[in-house]
C-alpha positions as CSV (number, residue, x, y, z in Angstrom):
1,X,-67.6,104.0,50.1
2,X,-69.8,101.0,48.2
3,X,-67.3,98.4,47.2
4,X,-66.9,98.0,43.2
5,X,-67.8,94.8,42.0
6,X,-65.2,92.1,41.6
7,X,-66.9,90.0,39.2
8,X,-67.7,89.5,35.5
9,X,-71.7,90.0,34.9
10,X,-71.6,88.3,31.6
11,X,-70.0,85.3,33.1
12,X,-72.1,85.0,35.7
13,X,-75.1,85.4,33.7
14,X,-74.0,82.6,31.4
15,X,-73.2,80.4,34.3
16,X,-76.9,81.1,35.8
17,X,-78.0,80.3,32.2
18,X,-76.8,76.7,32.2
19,X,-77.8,76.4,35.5
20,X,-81.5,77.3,34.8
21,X,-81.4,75.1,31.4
22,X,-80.5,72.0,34.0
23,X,-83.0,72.4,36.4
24,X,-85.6,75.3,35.2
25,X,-86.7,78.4,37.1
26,X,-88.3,76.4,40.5
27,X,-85.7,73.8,40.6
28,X,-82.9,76.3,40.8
29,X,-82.0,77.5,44.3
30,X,-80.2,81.0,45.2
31,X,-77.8,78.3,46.8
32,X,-77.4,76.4,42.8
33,X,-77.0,80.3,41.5
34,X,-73.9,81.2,44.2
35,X,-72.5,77.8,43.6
36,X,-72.5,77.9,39.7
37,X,-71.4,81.4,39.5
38,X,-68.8,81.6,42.0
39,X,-70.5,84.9,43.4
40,X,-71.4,85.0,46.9
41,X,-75.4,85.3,47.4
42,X,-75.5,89.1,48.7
43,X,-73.2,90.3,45.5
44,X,-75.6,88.3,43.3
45,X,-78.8,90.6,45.2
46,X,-76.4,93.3,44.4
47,X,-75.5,92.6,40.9
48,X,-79.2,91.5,39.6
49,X,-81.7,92.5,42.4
50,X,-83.6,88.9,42.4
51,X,-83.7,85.3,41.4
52,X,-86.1,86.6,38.7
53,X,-84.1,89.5,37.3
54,X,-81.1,86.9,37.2
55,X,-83.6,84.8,34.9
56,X,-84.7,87.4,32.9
57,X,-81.0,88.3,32.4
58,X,-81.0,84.5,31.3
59,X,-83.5,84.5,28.9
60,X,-81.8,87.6,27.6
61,X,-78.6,86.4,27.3
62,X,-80.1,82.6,25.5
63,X,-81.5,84.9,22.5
64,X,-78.6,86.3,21.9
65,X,-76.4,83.5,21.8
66,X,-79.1,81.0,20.5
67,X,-82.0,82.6,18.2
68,X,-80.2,85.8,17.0
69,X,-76.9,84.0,15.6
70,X,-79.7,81.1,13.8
71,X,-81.9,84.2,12.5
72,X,-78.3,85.6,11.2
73,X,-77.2,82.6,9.6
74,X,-81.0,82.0,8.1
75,X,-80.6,85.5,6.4
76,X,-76.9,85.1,5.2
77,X,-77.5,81.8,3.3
78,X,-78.8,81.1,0.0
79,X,-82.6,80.7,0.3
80,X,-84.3,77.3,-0.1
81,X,-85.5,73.6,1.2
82,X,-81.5,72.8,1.5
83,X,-80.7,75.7,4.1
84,X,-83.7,74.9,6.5
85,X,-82.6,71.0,6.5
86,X,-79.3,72.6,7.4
87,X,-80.6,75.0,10.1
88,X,-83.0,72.0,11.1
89,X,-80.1,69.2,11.4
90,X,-77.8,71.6,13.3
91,X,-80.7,72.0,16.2
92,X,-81.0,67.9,16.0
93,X,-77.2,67.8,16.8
94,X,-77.3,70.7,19.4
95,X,-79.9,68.6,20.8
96,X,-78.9,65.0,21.1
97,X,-75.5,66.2,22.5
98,X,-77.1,68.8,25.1
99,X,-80.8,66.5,25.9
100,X,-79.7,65.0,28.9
101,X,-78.0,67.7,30.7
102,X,-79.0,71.1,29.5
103,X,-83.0,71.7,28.1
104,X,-83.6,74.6,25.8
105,X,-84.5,77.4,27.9
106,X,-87.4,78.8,26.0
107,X,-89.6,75.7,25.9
108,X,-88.5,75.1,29.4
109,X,-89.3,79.0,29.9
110,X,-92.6,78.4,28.1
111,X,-93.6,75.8,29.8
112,X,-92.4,77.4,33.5
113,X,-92.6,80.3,32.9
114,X,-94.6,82.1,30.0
115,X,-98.2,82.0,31.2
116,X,-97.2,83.8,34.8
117,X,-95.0,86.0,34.1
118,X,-95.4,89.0,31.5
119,X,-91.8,89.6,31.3
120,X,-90.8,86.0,30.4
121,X,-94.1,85.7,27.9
122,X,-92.6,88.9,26.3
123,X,-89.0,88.0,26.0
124,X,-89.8,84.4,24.5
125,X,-92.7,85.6,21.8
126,X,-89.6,88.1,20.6
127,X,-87.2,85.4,20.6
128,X,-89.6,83.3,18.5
129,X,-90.7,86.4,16.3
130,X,-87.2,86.8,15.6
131,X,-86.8,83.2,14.2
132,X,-90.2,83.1,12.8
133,X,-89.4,86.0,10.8
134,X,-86.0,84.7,9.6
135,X,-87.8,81.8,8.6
136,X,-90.4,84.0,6.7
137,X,-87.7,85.9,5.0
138,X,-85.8,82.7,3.4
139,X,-89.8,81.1,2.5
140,X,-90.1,84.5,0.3
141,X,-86.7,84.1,-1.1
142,X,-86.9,81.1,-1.9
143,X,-90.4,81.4,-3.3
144,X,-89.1,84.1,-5.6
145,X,-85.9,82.0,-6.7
146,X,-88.2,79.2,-7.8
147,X,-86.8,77.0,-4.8
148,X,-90.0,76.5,-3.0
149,X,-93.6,75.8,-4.6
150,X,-95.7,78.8,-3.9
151,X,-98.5,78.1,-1.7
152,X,-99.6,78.7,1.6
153,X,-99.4,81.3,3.6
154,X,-95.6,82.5,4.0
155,X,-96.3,83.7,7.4
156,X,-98.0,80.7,8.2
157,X,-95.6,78.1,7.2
158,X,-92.5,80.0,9.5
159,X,-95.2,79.7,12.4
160,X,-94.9,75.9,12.0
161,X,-91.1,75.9,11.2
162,X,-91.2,77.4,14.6
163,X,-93.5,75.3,15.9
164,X,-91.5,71.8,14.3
165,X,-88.0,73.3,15.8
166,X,-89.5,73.6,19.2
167,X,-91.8,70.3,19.2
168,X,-88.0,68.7,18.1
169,X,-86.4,70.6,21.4
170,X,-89.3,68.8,23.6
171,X,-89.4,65.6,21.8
172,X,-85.5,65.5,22.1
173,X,-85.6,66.3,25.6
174,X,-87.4,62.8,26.1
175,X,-85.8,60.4,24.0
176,X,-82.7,62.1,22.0
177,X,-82.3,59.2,19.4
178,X,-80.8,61.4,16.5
179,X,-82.2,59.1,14.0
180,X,-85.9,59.6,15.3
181,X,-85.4,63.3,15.7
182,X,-84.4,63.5,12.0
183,X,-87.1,61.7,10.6
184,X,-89.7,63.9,11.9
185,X,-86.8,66.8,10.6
186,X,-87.8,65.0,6.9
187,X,-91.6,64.6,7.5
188,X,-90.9,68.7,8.3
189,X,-89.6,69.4,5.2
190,X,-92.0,67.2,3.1
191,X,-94.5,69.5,4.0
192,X,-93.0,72.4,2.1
193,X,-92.9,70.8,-0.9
């Protein structure tokens, strides 16, 4: 008779989360994964087959309490330059308090990960899409309230929203100064005007 497991898989997967934020895919042992989950190494086989299927579980688990909550709250607010500073200062708190001990695990992913493994590359270009598209959604809005000047490509401009929130997630890795960080958030925002 197969024992049932004795173990929650959502906590575990959050706890192999942080872990892989700290130290990235290669710097993670099975050993780090046992120790920060509490699970011993066999039930973790068990539970998520590999290393990599705990890390894809990961990735998974980052969108969904990361990019789908700030694609929710870009949709639910009122559509305009004020909102994206608003979205944009939030990630330059997030960051200075989480720089030095946990990186964001889709440019670390990116960076890691992306460019050898096809299930990675797919899970982060939907993770950005979902943002980008957010993003796209409240340029159009706010376009059509009279809130943003209408030029440029709509589709274009969420790319390098994107592309600014992530550069900010790298930059802040290496120096979290929240006043630097913020600065580049204004030069961001200058550009939309």
């Amino acid at each position: 008779m197969a024992r049932t497991r004795e173990f929650d898989t959502g906590a575990a997967v959050d706890a192999a989360m942080s872990a892989f934020r700290r130290k990235g895919f290669e710097g993670t042992s099975v050993q780090d994964l046992v120790d920060a989950t509490g699970i011993g190494r066999g039930s973790l086989y068990l539970a998520f087959g590999s290393k990599e299927e705990l890390y894809l579980a990961a990735v998974d688990r980052y969108r969904e309490r990361f990019a789908v909550p700030l694609a929710e709250a870009l949709r639910a607010g009122e559509p305009g330059p004020e909102l994206i500073r608003e979205v944009f200062v939030g990630l330059v708190d997030e960051i200075v308090r989480d720089a030095r001990e946990r990186a964001c695990l889709v440019a670390g992913a990116a960076m890691e990960r992306a460019h050898q493994d096809p299930a990675v590359a797919a899970r982060l270009k939907a993770t950005t899409a979902a943002i980008e598209d957010a993003l796209f959604d409240v340029v159009v809005r706010a376009r059509t309230a009279g809130r943003l000047p209408d030029r440029g490509d709509a589709s274009g401009i969420a790319r390098f929203l994107v592309t600014a929130m992530q550069g900010l997630r790298v930059m802040g890795a290496i120096d979290p100064d929240r006043d630097a960080l913020l600065r580049t958030v204004d030069v961001t925002l200058d550009c939309l005007r």
